[in-house]
N, C-alpha and C positions, 0 to 999 in steps of 0.2 A: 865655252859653249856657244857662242856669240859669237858674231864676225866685226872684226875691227872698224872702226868707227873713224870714215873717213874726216882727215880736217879740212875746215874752211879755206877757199884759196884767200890770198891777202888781199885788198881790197885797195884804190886807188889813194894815194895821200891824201889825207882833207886839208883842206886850207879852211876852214872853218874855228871859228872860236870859241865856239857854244860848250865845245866836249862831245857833242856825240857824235864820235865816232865811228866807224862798223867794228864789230868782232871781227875777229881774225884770230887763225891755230896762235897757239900759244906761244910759240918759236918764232912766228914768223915777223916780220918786220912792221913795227906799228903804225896801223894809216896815218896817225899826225903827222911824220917824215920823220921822227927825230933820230933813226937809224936804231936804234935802241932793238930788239924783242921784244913784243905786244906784252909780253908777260911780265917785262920789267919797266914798262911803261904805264900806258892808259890801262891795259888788262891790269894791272894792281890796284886799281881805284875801281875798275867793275867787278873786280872779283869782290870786295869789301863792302859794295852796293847793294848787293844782295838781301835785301832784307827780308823775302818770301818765301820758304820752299814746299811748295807743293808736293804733298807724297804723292798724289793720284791727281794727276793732270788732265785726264783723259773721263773721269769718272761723269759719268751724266751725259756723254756723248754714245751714241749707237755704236754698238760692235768696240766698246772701250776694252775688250781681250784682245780684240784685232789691230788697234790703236798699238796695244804695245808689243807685238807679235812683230810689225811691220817697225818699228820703232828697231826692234832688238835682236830680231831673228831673220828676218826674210829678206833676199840679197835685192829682191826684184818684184814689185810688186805695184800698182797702182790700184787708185778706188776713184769713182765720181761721187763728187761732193756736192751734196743740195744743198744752198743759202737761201737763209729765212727770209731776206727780202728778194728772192731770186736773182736771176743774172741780171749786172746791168747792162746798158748798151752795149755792143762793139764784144763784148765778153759771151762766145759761143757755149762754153764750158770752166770748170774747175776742178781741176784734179790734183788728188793728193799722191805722191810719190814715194817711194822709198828712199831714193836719192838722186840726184841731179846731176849733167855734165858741169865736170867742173868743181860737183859739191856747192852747186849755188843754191842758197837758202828757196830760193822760186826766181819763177821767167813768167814773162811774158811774151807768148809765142807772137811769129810774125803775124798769124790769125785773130788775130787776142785771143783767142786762150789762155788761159792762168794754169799753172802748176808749181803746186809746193812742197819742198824736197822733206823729208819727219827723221831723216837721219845725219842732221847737222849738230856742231855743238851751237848750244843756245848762249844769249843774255843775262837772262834772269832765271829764279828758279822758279819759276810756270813758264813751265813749257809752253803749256794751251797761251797761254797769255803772247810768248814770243809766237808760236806759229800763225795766232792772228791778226798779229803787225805784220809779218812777210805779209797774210794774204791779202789786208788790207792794201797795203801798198804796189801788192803786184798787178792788184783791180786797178791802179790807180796808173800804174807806168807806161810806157810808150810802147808801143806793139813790136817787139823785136828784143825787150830790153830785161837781162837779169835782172833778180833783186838782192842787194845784202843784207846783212844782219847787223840791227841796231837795237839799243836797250830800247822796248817799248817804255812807253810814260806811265808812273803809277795810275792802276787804277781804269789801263786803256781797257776794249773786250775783249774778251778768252772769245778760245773756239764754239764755248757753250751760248755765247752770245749772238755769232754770226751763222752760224750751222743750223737747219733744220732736225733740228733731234727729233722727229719723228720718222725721218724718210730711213731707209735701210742703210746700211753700209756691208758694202758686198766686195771683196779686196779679189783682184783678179791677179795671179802670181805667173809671173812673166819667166819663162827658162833665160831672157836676157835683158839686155836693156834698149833693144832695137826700137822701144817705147820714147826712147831722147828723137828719135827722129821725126820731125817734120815732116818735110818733105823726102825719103829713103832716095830720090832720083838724084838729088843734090848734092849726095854723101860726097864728101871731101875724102882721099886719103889721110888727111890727121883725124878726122873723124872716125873714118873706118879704122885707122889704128888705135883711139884711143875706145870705141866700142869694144875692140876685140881683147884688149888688156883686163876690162872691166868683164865682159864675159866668160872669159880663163880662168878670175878669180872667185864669180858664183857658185856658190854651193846647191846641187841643183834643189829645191823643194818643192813641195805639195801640200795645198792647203786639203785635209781633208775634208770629206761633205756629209759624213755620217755623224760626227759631232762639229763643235761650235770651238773655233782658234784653236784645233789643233794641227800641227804643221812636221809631216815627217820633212828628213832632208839626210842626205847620200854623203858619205865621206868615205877616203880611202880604205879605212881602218874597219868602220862599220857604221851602221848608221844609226838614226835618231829619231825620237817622237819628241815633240816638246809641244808642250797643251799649256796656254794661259789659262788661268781658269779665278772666278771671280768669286769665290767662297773665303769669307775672313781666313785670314792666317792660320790662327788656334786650333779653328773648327775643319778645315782641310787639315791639318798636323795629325790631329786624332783620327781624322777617318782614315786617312792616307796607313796611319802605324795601325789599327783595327785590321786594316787589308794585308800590310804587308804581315804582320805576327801569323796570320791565317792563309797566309801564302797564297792570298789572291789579289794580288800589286803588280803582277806580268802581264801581259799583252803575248802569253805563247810563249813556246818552247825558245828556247834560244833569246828571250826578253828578258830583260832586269830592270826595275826601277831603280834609278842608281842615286836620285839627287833633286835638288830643284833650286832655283835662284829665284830673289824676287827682282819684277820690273815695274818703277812704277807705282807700288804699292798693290801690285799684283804676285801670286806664286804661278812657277812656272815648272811644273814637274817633269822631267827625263827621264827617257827609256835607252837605253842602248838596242840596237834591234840586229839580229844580223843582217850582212850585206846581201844575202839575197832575201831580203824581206821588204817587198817594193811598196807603196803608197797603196796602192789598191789589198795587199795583204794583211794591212793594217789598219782598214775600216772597218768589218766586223769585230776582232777584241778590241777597240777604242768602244766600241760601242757598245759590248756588253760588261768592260770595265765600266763605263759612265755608267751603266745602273747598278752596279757594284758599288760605285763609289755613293750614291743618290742614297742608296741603303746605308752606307758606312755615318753620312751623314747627316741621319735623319737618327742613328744610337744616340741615346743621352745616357747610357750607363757609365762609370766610370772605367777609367782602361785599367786592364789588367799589367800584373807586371811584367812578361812578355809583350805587352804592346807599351809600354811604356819605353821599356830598351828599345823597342822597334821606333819609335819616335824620338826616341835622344841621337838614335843614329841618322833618320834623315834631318833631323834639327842639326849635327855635325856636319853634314853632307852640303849644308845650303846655303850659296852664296847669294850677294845683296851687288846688283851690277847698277840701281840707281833707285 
C-alpha cells in the first residue's frame, strides 16, 4: 500500500578512525573503502548498535498523523518548519521534505536554506532522534552542500527538542518534485531528466481538507483513501468492527474498507475507492464517516459477536510496515 522506499546513495570513503561513518543502502559499498557491502561491514556493527527503538517517533510533534503520512504514503510533499530558537543567521528557512535529489538525508541550498528529506533509511531506531542530527548539521553546513546520514550520539535532541511544538504543521502535496529546484532557470538536462523519472513514478495524491491526514491517491486499478489516524489501537479495532458488522465502514457506493497497516505506532485505515472517485468526491463521506467513527468510539458496551468476527477480520487484514 506504500510506495517503495528509496535507498541512501553511498557516501564518499572516510579515511577517518573514529567509526563513524555515514549509512549507506545496504548493498552498497561501505564508506570505510574496504570494498566489502555496508551490510557486511560497518552496517553489521550499526545494526547491533541499536539499542532504542522508538514505536512513535513523532508523537508530541504537531500534525504527528501527518508526520507519518509524509513518512509512508505521500510521493511529494513539503511542510515549513518553525524552530524554537528560530532561524539562525544566513538560514532564510526550513523545510521538511518527503524526499530529496539523490535521496540526500538534507541540503543545504545555495541560499542557506535547510531542507530535510523524512523518507531515508535512518541510523538509529528514533527516528526523531536521526532527523535532528541531519537538521542540526544541515544548520550547520556550507551553503550549497548536502548532508549524510550518521549514527547521532546517545542522548543528542529529537525533533521534540528543536521544533516549536506549538506553531501548526500544514503539509503542502506537490503533484511533482519541481520542489528540488532552486533556481528552475538553471535546470541541467540530468536534472531535467532525473525530475522526470521521479515524476513518472508519483502516485498522484491529495491531502484532504474535510478531515485531518487523510490522503486519497489514484492508481491504475483503482484508487485509495488511506487516513492516519491517532486513537490507541484496541479502541479504533472496536469502533472500526462496531461500523463495519453494521455496514457503516464505506465511504459510498462502490467503497470497501478493506484493511489497515500500522506506521509508527500509528493505524492507518484503507479504502479501495473507485477510479472515478476523485479527491473532491471523497470529502463529504470521510466526513460524515469521522462522526461515525467519533460515535463508534465513544460505545463502551461490549462487541457483539458479529462485531467481533468483524474485528478478527480486520485484525487479519493488517499489516505492520514499521
Amino acid at each position: 500500500m506504500a510506495k517503495k522506499r528509496t535507498q541512501t546513495k553511498a557516501a564518499k570513503p572516510s579515511t577517518g578512525t573514529d567509526g563513524n561513518y555515514p549509512v549507506v543502502g545496504a548493498r552498497e559499498p561501505c564508506p570505510c573503502g574496504s570494498g566489502r557491502r555496508y551490510k557486511a561491514c560497518h552496517g553489521r556493527a550499526a545494526a547491533h548498535a541499536v539499542t532504542e527503538l522508538v514505536q512513535r517517533p513523532f508523537e508530541g510533534l504537531p500534525g504527528e498523523c501527518d508526520w507519518v503520512a509524509l513518512r509512508e504514503l505521500v510521493p511529494a510533499a513539503t511542510v515549513e518548519l518553525t524552530l524554537k530558537d528560530g532561524l539562525p543567521e544566513g538560514v532564510p528557512s526550513v523545510t521538511l521534505a518527503t524526499v530529496l535529489p539523490m535521496a540526500w538525508p538534507g541540503l543545504r541550498r545555495d541560499n542557506g536554506a535547510v531542507v530535510i528529506g523524512l523518507q531515508n533509511d535512518t541510523a538509529s531506531g528514533d527516528l526523531s532522534r536521526d532527523l535532528a542530527d541531519i537538521l542540526r548539521r544541515a544548520l550547520e553546513a556550507a551553503p550549497g552542500s548536502p548532508v549524510t546520514a550518521e549514527r547521532p550520539a546517545a542522548g543528542s535532541p529529537r525533533l521534540q527538542d528543536l521544533i516549536d511544538t506549538s506553531a501548526p504543521f500544514t503539509p503542502v502535496v506537490h503533484e511533482g518534485f519541481e520542489f528540488w529546484l532552486e533556481s528552475p532557470e538553471n535546470n541541467t538536462p540530468e536534472v531535467a531528466a532525473s525530475l522526470e523519472r521521479a515524476n513518472e513514478a508519483a502516485i498522484p495524491t491529495v491531502r484532504l481538507g474535510s478531515v485531518e491526514s487523510a490522503y486519497w491517491c489514484e492508481t491504475p486499478e483503482k484508487n485509495h483513501l488511506r487516513w492516519v489516524m491517532p486513537h490507541p489501537e484496541e479502541e479504533l479495532l472496536d469502533a472500526l468492527a462496531r461500523l463495519h458488522a453494521a455496514g457503516a465502514s464505506s465511504l459510498g457506493d462502490g467503497t470497501r474498507l478493506v484493511g489497515s497497516f500500522r506506521a509508527h505506532g500509528l493505524m492507518v485505515p484503507v479504502w479501495d475507492l473507485p477510479t472515478a472517485m476523485r479527491a473532491g468526491d471523497v470529502e463529504k463521506p470521510a466526513a460524515e464517516f469521522a462522526e461515525r467513527l467519533a460515535e463508534s468510539l465513544a460505545a463502551k458496551t461490549p462487541l457483539t459477536p458479529a462485531e467481533r468476527r468483524a474485528r478478527s477480520g480486520l485484525t487479519n487484514r493488517q499489516v505492520t510496515l514499521s
